[in-house]
C-alpha positions in Angstrom: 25.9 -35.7 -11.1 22.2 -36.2 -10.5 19.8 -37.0 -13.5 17.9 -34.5 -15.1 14.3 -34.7 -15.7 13.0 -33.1 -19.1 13.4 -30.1 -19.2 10.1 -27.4 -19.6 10.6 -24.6 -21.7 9.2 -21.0 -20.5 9.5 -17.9 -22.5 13.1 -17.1 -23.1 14.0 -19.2 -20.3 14.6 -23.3 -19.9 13.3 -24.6 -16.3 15.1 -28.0 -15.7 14.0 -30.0 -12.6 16.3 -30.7 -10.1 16.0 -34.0 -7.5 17.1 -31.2 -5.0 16.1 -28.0 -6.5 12.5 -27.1 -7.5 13.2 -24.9 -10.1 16.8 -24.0 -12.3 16.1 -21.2 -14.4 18.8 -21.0 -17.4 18.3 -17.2 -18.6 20.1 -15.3 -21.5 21.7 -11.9 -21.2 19.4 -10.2 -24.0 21.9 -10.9 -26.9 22.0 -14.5 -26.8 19.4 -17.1 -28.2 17.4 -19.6 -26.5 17.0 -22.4 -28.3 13.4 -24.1 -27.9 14.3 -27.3 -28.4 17.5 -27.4 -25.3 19.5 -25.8 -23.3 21.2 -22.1 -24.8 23.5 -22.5 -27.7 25.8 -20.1 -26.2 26.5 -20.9 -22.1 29.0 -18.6 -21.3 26.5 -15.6 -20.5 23.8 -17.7 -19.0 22.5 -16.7 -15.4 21.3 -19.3 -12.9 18.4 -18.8 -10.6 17.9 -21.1 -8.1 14.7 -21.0 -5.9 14.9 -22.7 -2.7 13.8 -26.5 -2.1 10.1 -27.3 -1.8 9.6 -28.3 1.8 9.4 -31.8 3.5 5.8 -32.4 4.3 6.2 -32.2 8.1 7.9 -28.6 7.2 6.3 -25.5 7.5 6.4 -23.6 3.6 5.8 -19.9 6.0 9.1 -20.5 7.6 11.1 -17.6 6.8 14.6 -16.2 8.0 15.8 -13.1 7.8 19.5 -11.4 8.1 20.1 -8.7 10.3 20.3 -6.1 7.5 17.1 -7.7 5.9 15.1 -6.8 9.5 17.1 -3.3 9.5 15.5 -2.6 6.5 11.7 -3.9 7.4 11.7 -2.2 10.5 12.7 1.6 9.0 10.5 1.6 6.1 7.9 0.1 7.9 8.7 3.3 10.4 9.1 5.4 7.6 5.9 4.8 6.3 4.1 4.9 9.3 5.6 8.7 9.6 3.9 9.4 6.5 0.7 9.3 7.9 1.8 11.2 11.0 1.5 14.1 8.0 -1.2 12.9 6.5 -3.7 11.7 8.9 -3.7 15.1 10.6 -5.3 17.0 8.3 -8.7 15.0 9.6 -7.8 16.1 13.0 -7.7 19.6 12.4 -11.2 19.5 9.8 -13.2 19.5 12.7 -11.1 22.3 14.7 -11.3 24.5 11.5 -14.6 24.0 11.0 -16.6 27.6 10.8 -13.0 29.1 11.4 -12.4 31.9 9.3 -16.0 31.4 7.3 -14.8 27.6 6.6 -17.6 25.3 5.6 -17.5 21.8 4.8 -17.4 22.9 1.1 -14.0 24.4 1.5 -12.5 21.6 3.8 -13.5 19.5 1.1 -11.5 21.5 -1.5 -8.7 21.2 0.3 -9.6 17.0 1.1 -9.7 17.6 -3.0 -6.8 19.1 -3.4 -4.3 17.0 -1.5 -5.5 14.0 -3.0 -5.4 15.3 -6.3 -1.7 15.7 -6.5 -1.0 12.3 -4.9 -3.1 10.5 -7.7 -0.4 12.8 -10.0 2.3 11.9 -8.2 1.9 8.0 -7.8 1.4 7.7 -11.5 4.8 10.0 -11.8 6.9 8.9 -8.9 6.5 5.0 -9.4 7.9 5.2 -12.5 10.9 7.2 -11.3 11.4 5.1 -8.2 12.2 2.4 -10.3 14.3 4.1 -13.0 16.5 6.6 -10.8 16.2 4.4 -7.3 13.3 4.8 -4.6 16.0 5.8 -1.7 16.6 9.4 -4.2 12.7 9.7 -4.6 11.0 8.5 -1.4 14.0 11.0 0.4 12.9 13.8 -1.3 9.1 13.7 -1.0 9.9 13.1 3.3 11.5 16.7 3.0 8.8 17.9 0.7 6.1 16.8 3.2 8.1 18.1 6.0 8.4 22.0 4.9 4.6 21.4 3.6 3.4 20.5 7.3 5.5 23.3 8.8 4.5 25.6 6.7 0.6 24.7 7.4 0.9 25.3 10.9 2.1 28.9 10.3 -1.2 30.7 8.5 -5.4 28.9 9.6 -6.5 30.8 5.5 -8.0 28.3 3.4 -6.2 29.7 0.4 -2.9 28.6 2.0 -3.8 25.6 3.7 -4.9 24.8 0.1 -1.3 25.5 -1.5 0.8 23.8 1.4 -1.9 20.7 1.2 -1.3 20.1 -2.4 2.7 20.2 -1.5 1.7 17.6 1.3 0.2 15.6 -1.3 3.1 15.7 -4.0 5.6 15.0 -0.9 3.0 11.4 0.3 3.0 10.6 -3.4 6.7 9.3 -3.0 5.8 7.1 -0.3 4.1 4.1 -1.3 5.5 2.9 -4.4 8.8 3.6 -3.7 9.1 1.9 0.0 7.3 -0.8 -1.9 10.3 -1.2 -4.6 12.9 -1.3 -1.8 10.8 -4.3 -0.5 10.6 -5.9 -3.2 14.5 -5.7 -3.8 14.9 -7.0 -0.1 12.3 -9.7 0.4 11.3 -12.5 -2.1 8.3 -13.3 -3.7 6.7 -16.9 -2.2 5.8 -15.2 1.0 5.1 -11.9 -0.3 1.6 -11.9 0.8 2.4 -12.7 4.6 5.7 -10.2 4.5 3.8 -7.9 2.7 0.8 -7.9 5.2 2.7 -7.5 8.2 5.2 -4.9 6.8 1.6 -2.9 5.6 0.3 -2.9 9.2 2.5 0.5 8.8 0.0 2.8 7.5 -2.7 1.3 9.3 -1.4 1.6 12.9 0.4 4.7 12.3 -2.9 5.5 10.5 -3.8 5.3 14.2 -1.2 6.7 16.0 -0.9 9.5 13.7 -5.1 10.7 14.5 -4.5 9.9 18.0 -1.4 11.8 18.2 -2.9 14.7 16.6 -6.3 14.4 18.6 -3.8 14.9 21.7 -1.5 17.7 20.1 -4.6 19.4 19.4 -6.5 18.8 22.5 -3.7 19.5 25.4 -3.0 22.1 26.9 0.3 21.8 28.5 2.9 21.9 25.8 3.2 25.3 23.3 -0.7 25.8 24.6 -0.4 29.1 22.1 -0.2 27.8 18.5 -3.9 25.5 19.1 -4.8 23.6 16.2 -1.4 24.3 14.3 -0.1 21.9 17.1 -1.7 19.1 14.7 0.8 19.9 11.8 4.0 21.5 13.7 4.4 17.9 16.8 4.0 15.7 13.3 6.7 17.7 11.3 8.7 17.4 13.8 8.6 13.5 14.2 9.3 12.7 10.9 12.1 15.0 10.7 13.6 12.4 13.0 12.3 9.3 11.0 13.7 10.6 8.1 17.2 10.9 9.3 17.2 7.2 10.2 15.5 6.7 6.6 18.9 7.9 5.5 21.3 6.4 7.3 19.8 2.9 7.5 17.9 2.2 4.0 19.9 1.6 0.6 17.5 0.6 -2.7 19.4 -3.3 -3.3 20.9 -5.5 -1.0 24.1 -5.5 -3.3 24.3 -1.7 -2.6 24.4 -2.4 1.5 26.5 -5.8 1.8 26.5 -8.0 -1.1 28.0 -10.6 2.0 24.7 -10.5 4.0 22.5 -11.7 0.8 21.2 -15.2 1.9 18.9 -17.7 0.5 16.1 -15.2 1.6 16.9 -12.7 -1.0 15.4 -12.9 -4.7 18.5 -13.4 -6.6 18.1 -10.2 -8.9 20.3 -9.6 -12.1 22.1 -6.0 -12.2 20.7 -5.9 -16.2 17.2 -5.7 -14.5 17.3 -3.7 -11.6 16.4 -0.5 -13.9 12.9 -1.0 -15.6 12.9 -0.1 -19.1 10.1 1.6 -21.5 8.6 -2.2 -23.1 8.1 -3.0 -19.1 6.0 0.2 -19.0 4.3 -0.5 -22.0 3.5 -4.3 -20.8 2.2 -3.5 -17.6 0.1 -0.8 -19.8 -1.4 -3.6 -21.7 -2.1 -5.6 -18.4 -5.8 -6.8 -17.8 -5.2 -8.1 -14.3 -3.1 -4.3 -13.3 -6.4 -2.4 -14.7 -9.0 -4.4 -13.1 -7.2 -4.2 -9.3 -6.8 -0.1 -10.2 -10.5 -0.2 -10.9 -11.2 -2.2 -8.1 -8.6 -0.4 -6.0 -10.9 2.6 -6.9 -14.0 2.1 -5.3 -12.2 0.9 -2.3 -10.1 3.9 -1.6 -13.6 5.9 -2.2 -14.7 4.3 0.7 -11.5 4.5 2.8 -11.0 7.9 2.2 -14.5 8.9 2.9 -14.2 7.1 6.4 -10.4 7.9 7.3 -10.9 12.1 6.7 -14.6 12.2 7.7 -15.1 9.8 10.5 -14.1 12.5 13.2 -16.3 15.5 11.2 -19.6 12.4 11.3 -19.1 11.7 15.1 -18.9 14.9 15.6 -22.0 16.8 13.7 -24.0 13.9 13.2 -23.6 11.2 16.6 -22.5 14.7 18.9 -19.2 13.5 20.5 -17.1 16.0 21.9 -13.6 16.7 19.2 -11.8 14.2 21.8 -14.2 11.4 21.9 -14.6 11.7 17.9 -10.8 11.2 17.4 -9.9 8.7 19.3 -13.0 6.4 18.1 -12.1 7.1 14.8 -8.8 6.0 15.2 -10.1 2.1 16.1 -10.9 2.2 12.0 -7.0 2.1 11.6 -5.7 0.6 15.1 -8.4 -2.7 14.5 -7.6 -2.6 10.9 -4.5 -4.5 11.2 -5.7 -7.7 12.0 -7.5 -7.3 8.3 -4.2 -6.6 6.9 -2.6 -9.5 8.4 -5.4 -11.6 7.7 -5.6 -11.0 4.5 -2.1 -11.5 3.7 -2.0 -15.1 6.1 -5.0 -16.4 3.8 -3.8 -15.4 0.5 -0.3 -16.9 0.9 -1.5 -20.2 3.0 -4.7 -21.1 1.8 -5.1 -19.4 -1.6 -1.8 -19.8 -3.1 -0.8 -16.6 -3.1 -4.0 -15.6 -5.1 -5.1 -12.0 -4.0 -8.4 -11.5 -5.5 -10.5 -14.2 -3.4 -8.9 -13.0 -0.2 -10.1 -8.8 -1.2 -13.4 -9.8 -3.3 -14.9 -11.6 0.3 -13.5 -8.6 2.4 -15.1 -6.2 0.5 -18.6 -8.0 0.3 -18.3 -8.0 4.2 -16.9 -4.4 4.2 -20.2 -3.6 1.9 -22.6 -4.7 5.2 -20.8 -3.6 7.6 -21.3 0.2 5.9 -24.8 -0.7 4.9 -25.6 -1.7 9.4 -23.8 1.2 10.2 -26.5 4.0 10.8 -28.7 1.0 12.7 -25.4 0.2 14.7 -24.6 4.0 15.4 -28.4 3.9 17.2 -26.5 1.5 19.9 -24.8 4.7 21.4 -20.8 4.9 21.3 -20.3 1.1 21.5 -22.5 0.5 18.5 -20.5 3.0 16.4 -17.1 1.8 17.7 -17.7 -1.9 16.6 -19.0 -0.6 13.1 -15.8 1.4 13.1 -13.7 -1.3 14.3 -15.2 -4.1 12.0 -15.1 -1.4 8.8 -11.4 -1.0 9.2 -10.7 -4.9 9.4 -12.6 -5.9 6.2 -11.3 -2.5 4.4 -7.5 -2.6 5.2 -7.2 -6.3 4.3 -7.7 -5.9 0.7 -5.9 -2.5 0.7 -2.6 -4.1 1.6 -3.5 -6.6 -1.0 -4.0 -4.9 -3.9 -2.0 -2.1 -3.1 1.6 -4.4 -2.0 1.8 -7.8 -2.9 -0.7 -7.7 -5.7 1.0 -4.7 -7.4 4.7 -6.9 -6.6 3.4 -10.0 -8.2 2.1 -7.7 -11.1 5.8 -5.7 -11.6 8.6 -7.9 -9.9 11.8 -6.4 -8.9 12.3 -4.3 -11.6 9.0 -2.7 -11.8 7.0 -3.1 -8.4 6.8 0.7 -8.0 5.6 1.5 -11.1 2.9 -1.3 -10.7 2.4 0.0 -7.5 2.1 3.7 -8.7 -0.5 2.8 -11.5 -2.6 0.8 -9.5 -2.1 3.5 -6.2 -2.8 6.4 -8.7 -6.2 4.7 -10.4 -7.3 4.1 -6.9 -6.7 7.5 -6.1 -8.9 8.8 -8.1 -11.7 7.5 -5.9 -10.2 9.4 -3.4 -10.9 13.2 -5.1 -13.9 12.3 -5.4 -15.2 11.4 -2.2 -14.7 14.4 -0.1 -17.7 16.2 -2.9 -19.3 12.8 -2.4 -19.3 13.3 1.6 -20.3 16.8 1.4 -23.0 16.6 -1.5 -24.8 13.1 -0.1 -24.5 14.2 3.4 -25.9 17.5 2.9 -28.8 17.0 0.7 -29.6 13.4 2.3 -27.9 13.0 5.4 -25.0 10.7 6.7 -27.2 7.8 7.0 -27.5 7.5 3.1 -24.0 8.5 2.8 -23.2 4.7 4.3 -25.5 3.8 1.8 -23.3 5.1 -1.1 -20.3 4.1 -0.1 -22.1 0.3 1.0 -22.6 0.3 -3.3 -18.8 1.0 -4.0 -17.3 -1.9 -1.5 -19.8 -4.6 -3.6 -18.8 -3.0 -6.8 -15.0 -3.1 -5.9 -14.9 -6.8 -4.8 -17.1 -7.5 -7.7 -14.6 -6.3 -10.2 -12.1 -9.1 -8.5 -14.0 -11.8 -9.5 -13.2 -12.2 -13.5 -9.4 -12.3 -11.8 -10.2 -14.8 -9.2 -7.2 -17.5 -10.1 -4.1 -15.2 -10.7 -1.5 -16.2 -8.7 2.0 -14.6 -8.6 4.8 -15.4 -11.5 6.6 -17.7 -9.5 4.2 -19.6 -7.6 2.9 -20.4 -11.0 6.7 -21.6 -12.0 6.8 -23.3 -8.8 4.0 -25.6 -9.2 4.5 -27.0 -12.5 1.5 -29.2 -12.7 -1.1 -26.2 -11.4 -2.5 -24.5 -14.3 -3.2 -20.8 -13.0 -3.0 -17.8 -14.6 0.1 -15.8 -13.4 0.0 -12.2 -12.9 3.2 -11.0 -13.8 3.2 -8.7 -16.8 6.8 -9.2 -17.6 7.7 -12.9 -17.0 
């Protein structure tokens, strides 16, 4: 038997170094004792937890294997996700064809803009919670059918009073979405390369953050297929898709690996104890009392301000303001989500590979770039169509990396396993709140001063947001911390 070196106690738990093994976790079931001073003094309850080996120095620590169930799972919830936005992206698409429809001004497209994003805040401080406590398949199921009547039901009446109802229902159904499919992630994948899983499995809402206005700039726009219904083509084509998207969802997505194959769990897989897969109330009231969870909802604040403002109004700016035609407008404004990907990826590569897995350096120096590129815009817009794509483009890079940040792998290393969606709902729904308020923002600033100044405003909120990062700058996940016994960051886990 190899020697042991001293042991290092940690909470409730003693970490005993390996030769071969970085970390050995001895952890009590909740009625036993852990002595401070050695190992339990009761053994037969204790739970092992063995994180992988530290790599060789020739070896790459972003090597990661998957098994075929694990990839099953990324690919549908990434797809699932992505179908979301087919349902939500929309509505931006059919703004501009509604626009003077009916009597509709700006001021009531922006009630509705209101209203939708109203009841997700709601719902992401509701539905996290309940993703974790009665299981995110139940929850994340139900709002897909919830958004799919909603979108249905949208296409069949152009009054604002009922676009306003059926919008609302939209927004309870997306409230399931995030914080749930983040859950089952976290259950699936584990934490070390979080950020670089996390970045490419968030490319999800921002490329079908572009297929979804695309597609709906198309459904609206052609002429050949159901020429009829018009602009209801933008909600019925979508409904339709993730009608399909959700029956896979079903078949091929269960909460825990242990519920799918308990067989197909590898080394890959965060070994996580049945006793904490459901969260309890003390987790909710420790991520309550969370620093690090409040200043990333802040943060998370300003920045959904900003991305809101630009993903419903980009189309409704290029239109009145530049004088694109509807089809132009749309597909330009979909490079803010298509270009954004390479942010999210970016972000996640330099967070886990050359930050240690720290989140808030990566977001703080996107968001100071995010804040010029807003502030250039109007003087890049005067370049013609190119100058506006590029500001476009560039915006969507420097905004989506710190949104998959914050939003994923931030709000995992915050609530681990057993509470990522609730995490992820309080930070979502805080952040969410920026978002009712910047369809009044849009309207007010770009009536009474024009859109120039609007870019202005929202120039203010990317500094602020980034600048809210920096009194977090060194938090680095839970186990990373563990990991790296002689580094002396702060962890972000709330419930370590």
């Amino acid at each position: 038997m190899p020697s042991l070196i001293p042991a290092r106690v940690n909470g409730n738990a003693v970490v005993l170094n390996l030769p071969n093994v970085s970390l050995l976790h001895l952890c009590c079931e909740p009625e036993e004792q852990c002595s401070r001073n050695g190992p339990p003094q009761k053994a037969r309850n204790v739970l092992f937890l063995l994180h992988a080996p530290e790599p060789d120095k020739g070896e790459s620590r972003g090597l990661m294997s998957f098994t075929a169930r694990q990839s099953r799972v990324f690919v549908v919830t990434w797809i699932t996700y992505a179908g979301y936005y087919l349902c939500r992206k929309n509505l931006s698409i059919v703004l501009p064809a509604l626009h003077g429809v009916s009597g509709s001004g700006t001021l009531e497209l922006a009630n509705i803009v209101f209203g939708y994003s109203l009841l997700y805040a709601i719902g992401q401080f509701v539905f996290g919670f309940l993703s974790d406590y009665a299981g995110a398949k139940k929850i994340v199921g139900s709002g897909l059918v919830l958004v799919i009547i909603s979108n249905l039901l949208m296409s069949a009446h152009g009054s604002m009073t009922w676009l306003l109802i059926f919008a609302c229902l939209n927004g309870i159904g997306q409230a399931t979405g995030w914080s749930g499919l983040v859950k089952i992630m976290a259950g699936w994948f584990r934490g070390e390369n979080r950020g670089v899983i996390m970045a490419w499995w968030g490319t999800n809402y921002v490329f079908g953050g572009f297929l979804a206005t695309a597609f709906a700039t198309w459904a609206i726009t052609q002429k050949s297929l159901l020429p009829d219904p018009g602009w209801r083509r933008g909600f019925l084509f979508p409904a339709l898709i993730l009608l399909v998207i959700t029956a896979l969802f079903f078949r091929f997505v269960q909460d825990m690996p242990q519920q799918a194959n308990p067989a197909e769990a590898d080394r890959s897989l965060q070994p996580v104890p049945k006793r904490v897969d459901r969260p309890e109330w003390s987790d909710l009231y420790a991520l309550l009392r969370t620093p690090s969870l409040w200043m990333i909802g802040l943060s998370y604040f300003f920045l959904e301000m900003c991305r809101y403002a630009l993903m419903f109004w980009l189309p409704l700016y290029l239109v009145s303001h530049l004088k694109y035609s509807l089809e132009t407008s749309g597909y330009v404004s979909s490079l803010y989500e298509l270009v954004g990907i390479v942010g999210a990826v970016l972000a996640g590569y330099i967070s886990d590979h050359f930050n240690q897995s720290r989140r808030a350096p990566v977001s703080a120096v996107m968001l100071a770039g995010l804040g010029i590129i807003l502030f250039l815009q109007p003087a890049l817009s005067r370049w013609g169509l190119v100058g506006a794509a590029t500001g476009i483009a560039l915006a969507g890079i420097l905004s989506y990396g710190p949104d998959t940040l914050l939003s994923g792998a931030a709000a995992q290393d915050i609530g681990e396993v057993r509470a990522a969606a609730t995490a992820s709902g309080l930070i979502d729904g805080v952040g969410h709140m920026g978002a009712l308020l910047s369809p009044y923002i849009v309207v007010f600033i770009s009536r009474q001063y024009g859109w120039d100044a609007l870019f202005m405003v929202l120039a203010a909120a990317a500094v602020i947001a980034g600048a809210i990062l920096l009194p977090i700058w060194n938090l680095r996940p839970a186990d990373r911390c563990l990991a790296d016994s002689q580094n002396n960051a702060v962890c972000q886990s709330a419930l370590s």
